[in-house]
PDB file of N, CA, C and O in Angstrom:
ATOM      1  N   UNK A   1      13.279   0.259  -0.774  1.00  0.00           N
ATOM      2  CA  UNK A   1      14.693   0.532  -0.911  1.00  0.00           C
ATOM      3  C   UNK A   1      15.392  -0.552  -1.737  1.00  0.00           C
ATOM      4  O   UNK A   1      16.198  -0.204  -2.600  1.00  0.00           O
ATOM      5  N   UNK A   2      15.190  -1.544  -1.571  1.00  0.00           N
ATOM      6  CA  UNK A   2      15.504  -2.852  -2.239  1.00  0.00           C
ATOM      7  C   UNK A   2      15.231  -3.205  -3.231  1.00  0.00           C
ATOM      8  O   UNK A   2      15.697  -4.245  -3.695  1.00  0.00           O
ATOM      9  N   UNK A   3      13.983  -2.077  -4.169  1.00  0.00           N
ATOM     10  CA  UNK A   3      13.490  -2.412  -5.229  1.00  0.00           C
ATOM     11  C   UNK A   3      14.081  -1.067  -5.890  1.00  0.00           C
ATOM     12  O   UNK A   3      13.765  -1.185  -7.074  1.00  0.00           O
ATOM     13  N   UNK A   4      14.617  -0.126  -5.777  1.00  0.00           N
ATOM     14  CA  UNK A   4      15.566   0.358  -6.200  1.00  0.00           C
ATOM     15  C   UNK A   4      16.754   0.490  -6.275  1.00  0.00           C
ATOM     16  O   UNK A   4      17.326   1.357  -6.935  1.00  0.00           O
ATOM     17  N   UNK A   5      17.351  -0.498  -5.492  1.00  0.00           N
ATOM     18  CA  UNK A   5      18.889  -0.840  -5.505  1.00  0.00           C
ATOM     19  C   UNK A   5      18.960  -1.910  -6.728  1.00  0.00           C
ATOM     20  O   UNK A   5      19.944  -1.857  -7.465  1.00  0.00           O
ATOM     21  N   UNK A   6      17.776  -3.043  -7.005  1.00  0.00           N
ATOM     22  CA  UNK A   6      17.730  -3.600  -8.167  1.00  0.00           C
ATOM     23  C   UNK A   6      17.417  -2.811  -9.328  1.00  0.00           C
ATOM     24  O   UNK A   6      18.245  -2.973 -10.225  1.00  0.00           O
ATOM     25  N   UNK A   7      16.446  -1.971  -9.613  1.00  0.00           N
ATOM     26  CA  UNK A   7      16.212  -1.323 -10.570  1.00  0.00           C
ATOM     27  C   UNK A   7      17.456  -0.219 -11.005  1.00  0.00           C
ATOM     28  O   UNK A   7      17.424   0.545 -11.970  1.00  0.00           O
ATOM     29  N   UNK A   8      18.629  -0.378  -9.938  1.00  0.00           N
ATOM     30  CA  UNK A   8      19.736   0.566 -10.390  1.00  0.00           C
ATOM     31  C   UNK A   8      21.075  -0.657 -10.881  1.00  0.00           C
ATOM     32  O   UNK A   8      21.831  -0.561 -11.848  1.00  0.00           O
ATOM     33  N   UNK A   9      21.044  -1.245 -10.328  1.00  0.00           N
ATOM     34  CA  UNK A   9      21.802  -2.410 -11.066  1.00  0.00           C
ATOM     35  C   UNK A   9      20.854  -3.022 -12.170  1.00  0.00           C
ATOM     36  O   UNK A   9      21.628  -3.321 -13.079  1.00  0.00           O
ATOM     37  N   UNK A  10      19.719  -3.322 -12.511  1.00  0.00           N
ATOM     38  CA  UNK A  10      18.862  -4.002 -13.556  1.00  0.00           C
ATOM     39  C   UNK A  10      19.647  -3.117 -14.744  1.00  0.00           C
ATOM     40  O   UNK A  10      20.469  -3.324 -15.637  1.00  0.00           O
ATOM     41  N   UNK A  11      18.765  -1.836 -14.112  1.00  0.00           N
ATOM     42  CA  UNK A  11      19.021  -1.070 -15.765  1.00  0.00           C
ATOM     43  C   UNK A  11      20.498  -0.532 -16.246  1.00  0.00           C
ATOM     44  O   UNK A  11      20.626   0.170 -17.249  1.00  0.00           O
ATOM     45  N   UNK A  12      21.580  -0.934 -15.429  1.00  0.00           N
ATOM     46  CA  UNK A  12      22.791  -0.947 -16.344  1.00  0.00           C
ATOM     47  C   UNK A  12      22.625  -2.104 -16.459  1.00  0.00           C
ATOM     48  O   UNK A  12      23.133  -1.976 -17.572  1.00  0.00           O
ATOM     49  N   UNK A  13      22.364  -3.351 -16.393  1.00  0.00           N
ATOM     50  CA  UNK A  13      22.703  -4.180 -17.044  1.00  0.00           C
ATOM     51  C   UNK A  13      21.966  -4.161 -18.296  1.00  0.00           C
ATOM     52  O   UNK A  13      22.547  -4.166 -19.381  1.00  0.00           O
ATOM     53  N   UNK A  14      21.130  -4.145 -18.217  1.00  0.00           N
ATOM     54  CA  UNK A  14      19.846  -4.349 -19.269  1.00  0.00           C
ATOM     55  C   UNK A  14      20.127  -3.379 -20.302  1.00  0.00           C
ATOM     56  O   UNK A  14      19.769  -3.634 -21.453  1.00  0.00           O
ATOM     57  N   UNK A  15      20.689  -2.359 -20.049  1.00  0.00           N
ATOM     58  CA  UNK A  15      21.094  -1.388 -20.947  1.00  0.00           C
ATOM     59  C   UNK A  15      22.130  -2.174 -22.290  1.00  0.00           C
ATOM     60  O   UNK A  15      22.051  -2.215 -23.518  1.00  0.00           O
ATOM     61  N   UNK A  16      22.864  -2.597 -21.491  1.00  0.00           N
ATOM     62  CA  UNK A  16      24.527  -3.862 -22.059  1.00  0.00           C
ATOM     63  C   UNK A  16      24.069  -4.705 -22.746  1.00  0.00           C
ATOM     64  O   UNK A  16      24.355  -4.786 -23.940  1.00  0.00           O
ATOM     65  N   UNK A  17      22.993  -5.783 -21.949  1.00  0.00           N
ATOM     66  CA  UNK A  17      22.392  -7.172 -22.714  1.00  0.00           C
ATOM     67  C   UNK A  17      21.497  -6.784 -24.157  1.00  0.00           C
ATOM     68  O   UNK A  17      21.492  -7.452 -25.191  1.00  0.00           O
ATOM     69  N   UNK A  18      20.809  -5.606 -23.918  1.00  0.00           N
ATOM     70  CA  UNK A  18      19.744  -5.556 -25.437  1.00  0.00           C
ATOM     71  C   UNK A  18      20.502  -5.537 -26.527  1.00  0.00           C
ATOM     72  O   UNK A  18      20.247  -6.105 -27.589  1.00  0.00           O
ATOM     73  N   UNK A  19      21.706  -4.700 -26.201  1.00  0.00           N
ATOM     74  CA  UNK A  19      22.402  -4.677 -27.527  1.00  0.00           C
ATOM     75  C   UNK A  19      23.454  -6.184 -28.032  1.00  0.00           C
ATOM     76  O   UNK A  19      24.163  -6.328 -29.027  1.00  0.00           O
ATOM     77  N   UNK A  20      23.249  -6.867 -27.202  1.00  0.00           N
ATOM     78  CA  UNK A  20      23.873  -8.215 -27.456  1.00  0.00           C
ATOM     79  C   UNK A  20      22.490  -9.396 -28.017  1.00  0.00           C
ATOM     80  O   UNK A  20      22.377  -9.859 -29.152  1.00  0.00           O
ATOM     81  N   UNK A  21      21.862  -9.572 -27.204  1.00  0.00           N
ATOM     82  CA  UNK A  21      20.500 -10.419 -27.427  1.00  0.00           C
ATOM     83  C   UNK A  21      19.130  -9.118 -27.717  1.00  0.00           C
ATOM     84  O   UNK A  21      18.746  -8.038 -27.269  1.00  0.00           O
ATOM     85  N   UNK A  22      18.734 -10.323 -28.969  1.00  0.00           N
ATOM     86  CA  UNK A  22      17.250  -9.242 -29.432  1.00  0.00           C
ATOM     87  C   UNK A  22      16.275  -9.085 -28.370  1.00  0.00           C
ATOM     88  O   UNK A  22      15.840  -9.874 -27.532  1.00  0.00           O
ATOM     89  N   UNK A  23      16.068  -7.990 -28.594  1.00  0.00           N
ATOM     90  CA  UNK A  23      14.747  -7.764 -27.993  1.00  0.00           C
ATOM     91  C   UNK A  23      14.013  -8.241 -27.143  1.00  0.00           C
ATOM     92  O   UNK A  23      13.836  -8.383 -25.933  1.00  0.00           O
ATOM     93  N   UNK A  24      13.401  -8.579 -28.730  1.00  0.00           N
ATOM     94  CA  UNK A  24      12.118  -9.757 -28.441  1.00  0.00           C
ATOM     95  C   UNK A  24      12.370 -10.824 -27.287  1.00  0.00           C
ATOM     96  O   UNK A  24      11.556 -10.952 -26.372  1.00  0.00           O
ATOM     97  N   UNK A  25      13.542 -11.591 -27.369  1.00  0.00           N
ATOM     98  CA  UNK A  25      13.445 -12.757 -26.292  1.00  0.00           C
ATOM     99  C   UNK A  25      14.331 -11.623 -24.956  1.00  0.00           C
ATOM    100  O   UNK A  25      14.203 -12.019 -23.797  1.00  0.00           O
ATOM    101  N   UNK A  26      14.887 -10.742 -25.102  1.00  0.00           N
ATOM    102  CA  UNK A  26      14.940 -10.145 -23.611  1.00  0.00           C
ATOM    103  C   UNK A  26      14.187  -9.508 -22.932  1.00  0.00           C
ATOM    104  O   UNK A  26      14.054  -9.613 -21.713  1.00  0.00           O
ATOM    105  N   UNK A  27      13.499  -8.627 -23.807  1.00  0.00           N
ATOM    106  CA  UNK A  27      12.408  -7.970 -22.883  1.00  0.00           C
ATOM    107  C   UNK A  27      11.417  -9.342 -22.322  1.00  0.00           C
ATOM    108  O   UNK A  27      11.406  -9.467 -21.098  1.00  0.00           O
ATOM    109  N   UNK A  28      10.715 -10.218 -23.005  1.00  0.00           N
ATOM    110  CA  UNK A  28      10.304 -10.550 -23.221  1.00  0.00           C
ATOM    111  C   UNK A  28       9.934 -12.325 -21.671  1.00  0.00           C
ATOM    112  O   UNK A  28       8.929 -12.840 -21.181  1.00  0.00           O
ATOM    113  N   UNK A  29      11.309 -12.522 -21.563  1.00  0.00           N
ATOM    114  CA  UNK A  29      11.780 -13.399 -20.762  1.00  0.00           C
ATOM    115  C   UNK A  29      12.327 -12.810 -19.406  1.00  0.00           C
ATOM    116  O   UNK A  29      12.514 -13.559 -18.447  1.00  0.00           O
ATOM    117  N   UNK A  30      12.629 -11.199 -19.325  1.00  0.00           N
ATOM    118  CA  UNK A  30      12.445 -10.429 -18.132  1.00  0.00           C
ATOM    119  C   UNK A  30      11.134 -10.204 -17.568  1.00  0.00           C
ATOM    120  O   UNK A  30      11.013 -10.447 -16.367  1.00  0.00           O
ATOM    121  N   UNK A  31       9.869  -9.678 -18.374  1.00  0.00           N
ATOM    122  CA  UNK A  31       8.812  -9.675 -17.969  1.00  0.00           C
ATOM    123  C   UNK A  31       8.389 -10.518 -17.412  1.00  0.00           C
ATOM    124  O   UNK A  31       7.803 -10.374 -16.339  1.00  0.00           O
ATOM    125  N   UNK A  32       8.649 -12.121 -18.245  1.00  0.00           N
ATOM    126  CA  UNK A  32       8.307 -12.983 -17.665  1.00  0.00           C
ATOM    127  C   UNK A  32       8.730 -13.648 -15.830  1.00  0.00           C
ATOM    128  O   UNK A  32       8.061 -13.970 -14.848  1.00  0.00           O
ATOM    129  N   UNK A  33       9.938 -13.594 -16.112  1.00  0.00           N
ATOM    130  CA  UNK A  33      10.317 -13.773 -14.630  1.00  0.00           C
ATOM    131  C   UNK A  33       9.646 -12.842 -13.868  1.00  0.00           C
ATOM    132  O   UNK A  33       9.018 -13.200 -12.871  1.00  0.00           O
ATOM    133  N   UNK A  34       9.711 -11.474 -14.279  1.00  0.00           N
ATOM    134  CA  UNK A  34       9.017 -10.413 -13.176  1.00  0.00           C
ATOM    135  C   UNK A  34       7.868 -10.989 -13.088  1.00  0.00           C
ATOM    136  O   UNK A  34       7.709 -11.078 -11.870  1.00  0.00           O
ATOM    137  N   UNK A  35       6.956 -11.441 -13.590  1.00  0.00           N
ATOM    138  CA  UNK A  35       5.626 -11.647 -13.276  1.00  0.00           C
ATOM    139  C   UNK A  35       5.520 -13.096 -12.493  1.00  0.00           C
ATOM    140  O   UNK A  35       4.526 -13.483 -11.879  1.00  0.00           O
ATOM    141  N   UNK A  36       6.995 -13.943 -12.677  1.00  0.00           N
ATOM    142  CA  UNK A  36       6.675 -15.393 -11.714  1.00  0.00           C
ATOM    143  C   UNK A  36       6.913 -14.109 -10.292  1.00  0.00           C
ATOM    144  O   UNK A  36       5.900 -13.804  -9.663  1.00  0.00           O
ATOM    145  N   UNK A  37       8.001 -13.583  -9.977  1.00  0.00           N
ATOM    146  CA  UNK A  37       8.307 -12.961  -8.795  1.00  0.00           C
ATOM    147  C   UNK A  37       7.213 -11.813  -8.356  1.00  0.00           C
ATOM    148  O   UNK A  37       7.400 -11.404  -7.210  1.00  0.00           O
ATOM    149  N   UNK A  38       6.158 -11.246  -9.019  1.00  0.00           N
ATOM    150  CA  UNK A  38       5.441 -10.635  -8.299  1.00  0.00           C
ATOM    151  C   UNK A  38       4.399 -11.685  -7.736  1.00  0.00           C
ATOM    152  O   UNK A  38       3.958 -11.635  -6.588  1.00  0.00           O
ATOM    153  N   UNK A  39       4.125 -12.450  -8.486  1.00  0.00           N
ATOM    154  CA  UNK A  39       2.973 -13.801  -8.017  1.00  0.00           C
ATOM    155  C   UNK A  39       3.699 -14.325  -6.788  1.00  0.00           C
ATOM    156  O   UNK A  39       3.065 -14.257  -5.735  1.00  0.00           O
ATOM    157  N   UNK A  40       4.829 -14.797  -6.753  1.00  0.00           N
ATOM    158  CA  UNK A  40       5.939 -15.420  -5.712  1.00  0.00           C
ATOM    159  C   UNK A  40       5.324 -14.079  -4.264  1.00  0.00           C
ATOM    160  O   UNK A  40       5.412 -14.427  -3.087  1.00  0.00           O
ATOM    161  N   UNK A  41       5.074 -13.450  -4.427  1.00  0.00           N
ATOM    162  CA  UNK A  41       5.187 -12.638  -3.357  1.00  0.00           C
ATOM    163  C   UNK A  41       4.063 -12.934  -2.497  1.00  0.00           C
ATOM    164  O   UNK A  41       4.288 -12.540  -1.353  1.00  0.00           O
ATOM    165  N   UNK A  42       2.775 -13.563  -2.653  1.00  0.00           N
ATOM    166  CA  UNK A  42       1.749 -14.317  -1.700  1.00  0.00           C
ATOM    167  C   UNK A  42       2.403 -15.207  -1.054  1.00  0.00           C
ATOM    168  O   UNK A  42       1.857 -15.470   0.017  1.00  0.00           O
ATOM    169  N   UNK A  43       3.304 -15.760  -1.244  1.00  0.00           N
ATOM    170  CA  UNK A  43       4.175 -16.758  -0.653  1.00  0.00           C
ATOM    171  C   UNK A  43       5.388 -16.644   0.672  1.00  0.00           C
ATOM    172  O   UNK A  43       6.031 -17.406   1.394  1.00  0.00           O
ATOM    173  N   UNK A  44       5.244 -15.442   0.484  1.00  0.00           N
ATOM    174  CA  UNK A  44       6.182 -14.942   1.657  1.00  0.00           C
ATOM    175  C   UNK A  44       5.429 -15.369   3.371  1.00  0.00           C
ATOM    176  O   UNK A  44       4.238 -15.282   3.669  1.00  0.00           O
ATOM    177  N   UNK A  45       6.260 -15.700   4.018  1.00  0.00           N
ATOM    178  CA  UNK A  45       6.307 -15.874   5.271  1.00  0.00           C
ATOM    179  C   UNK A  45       7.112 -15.305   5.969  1.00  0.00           C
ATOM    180  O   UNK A  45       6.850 -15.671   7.115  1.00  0.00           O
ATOM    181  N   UNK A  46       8.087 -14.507   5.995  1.00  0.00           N
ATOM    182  CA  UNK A  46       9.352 -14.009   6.610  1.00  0.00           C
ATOM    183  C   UNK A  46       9.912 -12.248   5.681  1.00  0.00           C
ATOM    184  O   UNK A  46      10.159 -11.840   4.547  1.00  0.00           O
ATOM    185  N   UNK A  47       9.876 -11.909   6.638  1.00  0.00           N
ATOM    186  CA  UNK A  47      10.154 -10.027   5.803  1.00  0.00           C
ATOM    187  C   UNK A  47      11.659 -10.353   4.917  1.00  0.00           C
ATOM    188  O   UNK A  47      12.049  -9.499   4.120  1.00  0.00           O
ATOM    189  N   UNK A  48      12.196 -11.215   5.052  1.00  0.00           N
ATOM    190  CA  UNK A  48      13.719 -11.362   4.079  1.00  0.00           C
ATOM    191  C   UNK A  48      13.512 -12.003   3.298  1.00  0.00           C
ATOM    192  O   UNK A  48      14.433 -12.002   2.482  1.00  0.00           O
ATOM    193  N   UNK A  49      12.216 -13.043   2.884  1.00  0.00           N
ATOM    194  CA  UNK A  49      11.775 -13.614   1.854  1.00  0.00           C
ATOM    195  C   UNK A  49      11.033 -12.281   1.478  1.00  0.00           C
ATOM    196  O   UNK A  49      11.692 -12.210   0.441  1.00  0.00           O
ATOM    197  N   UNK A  50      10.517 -11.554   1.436  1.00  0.00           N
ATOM    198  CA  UNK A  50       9.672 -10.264   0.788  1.00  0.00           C
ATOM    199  C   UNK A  50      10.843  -9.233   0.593  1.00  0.00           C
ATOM    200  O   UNK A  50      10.597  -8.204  -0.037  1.00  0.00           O
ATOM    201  N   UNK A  51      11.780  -9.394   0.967  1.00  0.00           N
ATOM    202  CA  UNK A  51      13.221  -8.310   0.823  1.00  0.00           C
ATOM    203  C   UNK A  51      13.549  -8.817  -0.556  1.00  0.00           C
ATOM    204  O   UNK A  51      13.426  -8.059  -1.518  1.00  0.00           O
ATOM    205  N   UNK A  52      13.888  -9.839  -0.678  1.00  0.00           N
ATOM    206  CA  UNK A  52      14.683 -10.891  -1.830  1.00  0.00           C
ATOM    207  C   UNK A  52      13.883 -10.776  -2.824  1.00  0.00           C
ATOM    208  O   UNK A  52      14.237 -10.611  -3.991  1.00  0.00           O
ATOM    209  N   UNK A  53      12.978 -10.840  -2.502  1.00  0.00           N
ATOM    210  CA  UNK A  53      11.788 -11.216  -4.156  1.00  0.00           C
ATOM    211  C   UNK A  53      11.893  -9.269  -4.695  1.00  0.00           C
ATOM    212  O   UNK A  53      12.204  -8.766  -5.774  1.00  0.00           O
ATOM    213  N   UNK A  54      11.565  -8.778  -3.660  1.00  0.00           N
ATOM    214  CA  UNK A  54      11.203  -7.089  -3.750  1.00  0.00           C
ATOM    215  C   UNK A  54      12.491  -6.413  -4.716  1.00  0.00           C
ATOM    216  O   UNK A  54      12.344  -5.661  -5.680  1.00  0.00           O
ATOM    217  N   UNK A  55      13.723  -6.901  -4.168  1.00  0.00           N
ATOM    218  CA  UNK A  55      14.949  -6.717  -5.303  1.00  0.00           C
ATOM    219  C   UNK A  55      15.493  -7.460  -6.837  1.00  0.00           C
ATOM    220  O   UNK A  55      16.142  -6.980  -7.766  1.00  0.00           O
ATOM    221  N   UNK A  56      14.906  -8.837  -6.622  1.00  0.00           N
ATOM    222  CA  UNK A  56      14.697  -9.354  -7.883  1.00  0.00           C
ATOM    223  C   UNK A  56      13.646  -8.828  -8.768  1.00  0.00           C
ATOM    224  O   UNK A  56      13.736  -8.594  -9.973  1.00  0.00           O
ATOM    225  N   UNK A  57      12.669  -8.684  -8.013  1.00  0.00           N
ATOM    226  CA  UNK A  57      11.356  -7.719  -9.047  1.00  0.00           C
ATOM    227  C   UNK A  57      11.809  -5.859  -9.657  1.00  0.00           C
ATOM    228  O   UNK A  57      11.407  -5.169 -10.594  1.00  0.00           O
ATOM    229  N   UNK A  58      12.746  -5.657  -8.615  1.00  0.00           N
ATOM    230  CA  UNK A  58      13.267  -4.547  -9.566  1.00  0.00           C
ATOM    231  C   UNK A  58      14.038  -4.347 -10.330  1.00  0.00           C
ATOM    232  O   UNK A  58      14.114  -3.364 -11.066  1.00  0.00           O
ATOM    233  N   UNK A  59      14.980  -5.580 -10.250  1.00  0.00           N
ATOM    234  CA  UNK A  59      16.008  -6.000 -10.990  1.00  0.00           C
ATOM    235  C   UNK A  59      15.748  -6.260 -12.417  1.00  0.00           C
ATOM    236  O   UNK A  59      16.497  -5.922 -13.333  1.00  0.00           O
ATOM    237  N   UNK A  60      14.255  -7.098 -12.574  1.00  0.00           N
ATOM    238  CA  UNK A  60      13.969  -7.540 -13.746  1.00  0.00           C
ATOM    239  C   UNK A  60      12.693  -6.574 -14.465  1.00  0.00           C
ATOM    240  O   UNK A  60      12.320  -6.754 -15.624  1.00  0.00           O
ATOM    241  N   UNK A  61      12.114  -5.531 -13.550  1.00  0.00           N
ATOM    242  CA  UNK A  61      10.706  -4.821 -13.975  1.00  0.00           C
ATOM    243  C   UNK A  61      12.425  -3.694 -14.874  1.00  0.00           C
ATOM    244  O   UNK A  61      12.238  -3.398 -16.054  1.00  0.00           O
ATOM    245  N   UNK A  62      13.308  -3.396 -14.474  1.00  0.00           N
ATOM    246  CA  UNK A  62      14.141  -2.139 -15.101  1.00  0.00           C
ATOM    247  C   UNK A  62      14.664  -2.353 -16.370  1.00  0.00           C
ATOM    248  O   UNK A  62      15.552  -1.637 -16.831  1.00  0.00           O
ATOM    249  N   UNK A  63      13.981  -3.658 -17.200  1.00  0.00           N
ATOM    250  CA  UNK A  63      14.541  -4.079 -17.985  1.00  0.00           C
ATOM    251  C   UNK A  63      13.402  -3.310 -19.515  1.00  0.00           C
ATOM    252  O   UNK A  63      13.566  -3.151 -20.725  1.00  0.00           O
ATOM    253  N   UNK A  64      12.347  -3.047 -18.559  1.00  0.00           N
ATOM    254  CA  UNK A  64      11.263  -2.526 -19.684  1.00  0.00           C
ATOM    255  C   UNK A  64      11.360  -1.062 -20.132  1.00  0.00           C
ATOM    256  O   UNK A  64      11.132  -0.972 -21.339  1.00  0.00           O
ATOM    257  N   UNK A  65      11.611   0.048 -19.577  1.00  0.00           N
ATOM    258  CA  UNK A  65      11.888   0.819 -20.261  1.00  0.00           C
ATOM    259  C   UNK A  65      12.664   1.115 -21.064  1.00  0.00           C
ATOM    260  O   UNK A  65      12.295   1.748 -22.053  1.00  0.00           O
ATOM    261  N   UNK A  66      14.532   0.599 -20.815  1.00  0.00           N
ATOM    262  CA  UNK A  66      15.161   1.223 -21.485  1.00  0.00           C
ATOM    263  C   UNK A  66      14.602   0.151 -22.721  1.00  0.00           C
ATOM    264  O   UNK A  66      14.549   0.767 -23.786  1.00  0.00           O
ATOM    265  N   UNK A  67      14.291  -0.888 -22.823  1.00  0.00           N
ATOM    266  CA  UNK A  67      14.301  -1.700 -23.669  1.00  0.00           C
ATOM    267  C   UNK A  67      13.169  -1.158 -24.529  1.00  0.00           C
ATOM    268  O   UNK A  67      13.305  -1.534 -25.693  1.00  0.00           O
ATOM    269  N   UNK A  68      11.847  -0.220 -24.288  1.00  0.00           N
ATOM    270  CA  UNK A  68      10.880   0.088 -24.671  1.00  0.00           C
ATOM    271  C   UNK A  68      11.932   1.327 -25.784  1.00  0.00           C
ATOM    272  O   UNK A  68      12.189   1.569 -26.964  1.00  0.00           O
ATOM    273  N   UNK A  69      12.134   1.643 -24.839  1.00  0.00           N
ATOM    274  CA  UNK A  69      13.310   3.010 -25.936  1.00  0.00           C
ATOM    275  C   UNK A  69      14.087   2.845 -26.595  1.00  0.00           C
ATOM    276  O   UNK A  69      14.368   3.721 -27.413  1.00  0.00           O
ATOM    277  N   UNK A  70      14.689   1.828 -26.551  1.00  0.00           N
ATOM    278  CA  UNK A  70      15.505   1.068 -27.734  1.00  0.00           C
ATOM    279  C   UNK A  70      14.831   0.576 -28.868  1.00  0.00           C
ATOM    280  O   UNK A  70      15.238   0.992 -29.953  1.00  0.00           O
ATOM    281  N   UNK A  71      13.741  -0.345 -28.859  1.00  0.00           N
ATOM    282  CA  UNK A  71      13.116  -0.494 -29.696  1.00  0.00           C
ATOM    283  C   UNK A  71      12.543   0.475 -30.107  1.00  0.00           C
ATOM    284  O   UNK A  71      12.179   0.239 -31.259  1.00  0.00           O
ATOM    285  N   UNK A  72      12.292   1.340 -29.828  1.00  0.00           N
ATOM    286  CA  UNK A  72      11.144   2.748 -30.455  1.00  0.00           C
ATOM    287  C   UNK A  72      12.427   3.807 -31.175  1.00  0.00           C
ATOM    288  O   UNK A  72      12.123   4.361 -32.232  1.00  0.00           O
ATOM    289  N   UNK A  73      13.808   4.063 -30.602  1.00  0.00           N
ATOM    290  CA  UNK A  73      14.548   4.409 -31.194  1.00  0.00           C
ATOM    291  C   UNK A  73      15.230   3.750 -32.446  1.00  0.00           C
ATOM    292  O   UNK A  73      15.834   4.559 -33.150  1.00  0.00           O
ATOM    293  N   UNK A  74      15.255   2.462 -32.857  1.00  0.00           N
ATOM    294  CA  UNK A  74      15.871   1.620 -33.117  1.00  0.00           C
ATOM    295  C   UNK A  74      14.693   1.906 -34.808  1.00  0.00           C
ATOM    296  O   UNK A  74      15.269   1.646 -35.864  1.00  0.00           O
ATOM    297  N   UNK A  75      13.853   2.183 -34.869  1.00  0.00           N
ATOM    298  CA  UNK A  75      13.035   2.688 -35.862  1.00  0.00           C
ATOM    299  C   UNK A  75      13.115   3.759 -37.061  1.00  0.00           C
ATOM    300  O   UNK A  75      12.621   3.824 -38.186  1.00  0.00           O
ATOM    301  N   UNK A  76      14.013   4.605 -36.254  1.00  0.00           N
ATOM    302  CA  UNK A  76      14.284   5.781 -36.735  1.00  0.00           C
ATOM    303  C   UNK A  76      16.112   5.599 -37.210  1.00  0.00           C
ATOM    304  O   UNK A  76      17.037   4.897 -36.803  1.00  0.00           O
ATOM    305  N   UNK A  77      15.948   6.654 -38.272  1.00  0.00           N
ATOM    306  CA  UNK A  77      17.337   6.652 -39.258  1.00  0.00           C
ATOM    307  C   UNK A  77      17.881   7.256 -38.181  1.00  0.00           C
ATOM    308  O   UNK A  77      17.174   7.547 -37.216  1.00  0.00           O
ATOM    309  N   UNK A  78      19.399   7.558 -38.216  1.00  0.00           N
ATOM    310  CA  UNK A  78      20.384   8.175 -37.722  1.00  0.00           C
ATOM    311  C   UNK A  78      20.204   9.963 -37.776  1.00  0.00           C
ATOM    312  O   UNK A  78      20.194  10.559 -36.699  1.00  0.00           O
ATOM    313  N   UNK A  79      20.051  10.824 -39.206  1.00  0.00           N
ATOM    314  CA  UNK A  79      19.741  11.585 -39.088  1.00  0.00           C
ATOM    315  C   UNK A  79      18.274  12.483 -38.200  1.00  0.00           C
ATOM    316  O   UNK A  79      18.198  13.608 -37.707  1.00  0.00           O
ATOM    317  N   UNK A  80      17.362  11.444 -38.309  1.00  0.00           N
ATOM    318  CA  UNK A  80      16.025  11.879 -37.676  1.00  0.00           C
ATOM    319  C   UNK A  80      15.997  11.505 -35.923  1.00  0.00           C
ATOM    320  O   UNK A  80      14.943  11.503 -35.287  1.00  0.00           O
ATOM    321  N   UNK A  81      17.323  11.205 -35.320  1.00  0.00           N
ATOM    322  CA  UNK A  81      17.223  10.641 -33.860  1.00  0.00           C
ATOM    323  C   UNK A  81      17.278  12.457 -33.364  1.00  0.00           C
ATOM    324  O   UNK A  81      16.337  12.914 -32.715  1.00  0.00           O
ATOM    325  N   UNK A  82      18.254  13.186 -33.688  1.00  0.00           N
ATOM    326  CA  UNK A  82      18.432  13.878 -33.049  1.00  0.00           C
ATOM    327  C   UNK A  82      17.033  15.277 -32.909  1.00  0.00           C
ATOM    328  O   UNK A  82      17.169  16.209 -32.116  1.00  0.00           O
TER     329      UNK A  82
END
Protein backbone atom coordinates (compact mmCIF):
# COMPACT_ATOMS: atom_id res chain seq x y z
CA UNK A 1 0.00 0.00 0.00
CA UNK A 2 2.84 2.28 0.80
CA UNK A 3 4.60 1.54 -2.29
CA UNK A 4 1.82 2.84 -4.17
CA UNK A 5 0.97 5.84 -2.36
CA UNK A 6 4.74 6.72 -3.36
CA UNK A 7 4.58 5.61 -6.83
CA UNK A 8 1.38 8.01 -7.02
CA UNK A 9 3.06 10.99 -5.66
CA UNK A 10 6.67 9.90 -7.45
CA UNK A 11 5.13 9.96 -10.79
CA UNK A 12 3.52 13.42 -10.65
CA UNK A 13 6.41 14.63 -9.57
CA UNK A 14 8.74 13.05 -11.86
CA UNK A 15 6.47 13.85 -14.57
CA UNK A 16 7.29 18.04 -13.59
CA UNK A 17 11.17 17.47 -12.81
CA UNK A 18 12.18 15.71 -16.40
CA UNK A 19 11.08 18.55 -18.12
CA UNK A 20 13.18 20.91 -15.95
CA UNK A 21 16.48 18.66 -15.40
CA UNK A 22 17.84 16.24 -18.27
CA UNK A 23 17.25 13.05 -18.29
CA UNK A 24 20.22 11.56 -18.10
CA UNK A 25 21.15 12.83 -14.51
CA UNK A 26 17.32 12.28 -13.36
CA UNK A 27 16.48 9.12 -14.34
CA UNK A 28 19.63 8.23 -13.66
CA UNK A 29 20.24 9.47 -9.86
CA UNK A 30 16.54 8.10 -9.09
CA UNK A 31 17.55 4.65 -10.00
CA UNK A 32 20.30 5.13 -8.12
CA UNK A 33 18.80 5.96 -4.81
CA UNK A 34 16.15 3.22 -5.58
CA UNK A 35 18.74 0.70 -5.63
CA UNK A 36 20.62 2.19 -2.19
CA UNK A 37 16.78 1.72 -0.73
CA UNK A 38 16.06 -1.69 -2.04
CA UNK A 39 19.60 -2.95 -0.61
CA UNK A 40 18.61 -0.75 2.70
CA UNK A 41 15.82 -3.18 3.08
CA UNK A 42 18.08 -6.27 4.72
CA UNK A 43 18.49 -3.80 7.30
CA UNK A 44 15.21 -3.52 8.65
CA UNK A 45 14.47 -4.50 12.17
CA UNK A 46 11.05 -2.96 12.87
CA UNK A 47 7.84 -3.20 10.27
CA UNK A 48 7.93 0.98 10.17
CA UNK A 49 11.50 0.85 9.13
CA UNK A 50 10.23 -1.62 6.12
CA UNK A 51 7.02 0.83 5.78
CA UNK A 52 9.44 3.93 5.17
CA UNK A 53 11.95 2.41 2.87
CA UNK A 54 8.79 0.45 0.96
CA UNK A 55 7.37 4.19 0.15
CA UNK A 56 10.60 5.78 -0.68
CA UNK A 57 11.31 2.82 -3.11
CA UNK A 58 8.11 3.68 -4.84
CA UNK A 59 8.56 7.06 -4.78
CA UNK A 60 11.81 6.83 -6.65
CA UNK A 61 11.25 3.23 -8.85
CA UNK A 62 7.97 5.81 -10.56
CA UNK A 63 10.47 7.87 -11.89
CA UNK A 64 11.42 5.19 -14.71
CA UNK A 65 8.70 4.90 -16.81
CA UNK A 66 7.35 8.09 -17.45
CA UNK A 67 10.93 9.10 -17.91
CA UNK A 68 11.49 5.95 -20.30
CA UNK A 69 8.54 7.63 -22.43
CA UNK A 70 9.78 10.83 -22.53
CA UNK A 71 12.90 10.00 -23.79
CA UNK A 72 11.53 7.56 -26.46
CA UNK A 73 8.93 10.28 -27.32
CA UNK A 74 11.30 13.04 -27.24
CA UNK A 75 12.84 11.30 -30.60
CA UNK A 76 10.15 11.75 -32.71
CA UNK A 77 9.04 15.09 -34.72
CA UNK A 78 5.82 16.67 -33.68
CA UNK A 79 3.95 15.57 -36.71
CA UNK A 80 4.87 11.70 -36.35
CA UNK A 81 3.80 11.67 -32.31
CA UNK A 82 0.35 11.39 -33.09
Amino acid sequence: MLTLLGTIIGGTAANLIITVLRPRVWLSSCLLIWSVFVLALFKCNHAYQFYVLRFFIGLFESAAWPGVMYCLGSWYRKSELS
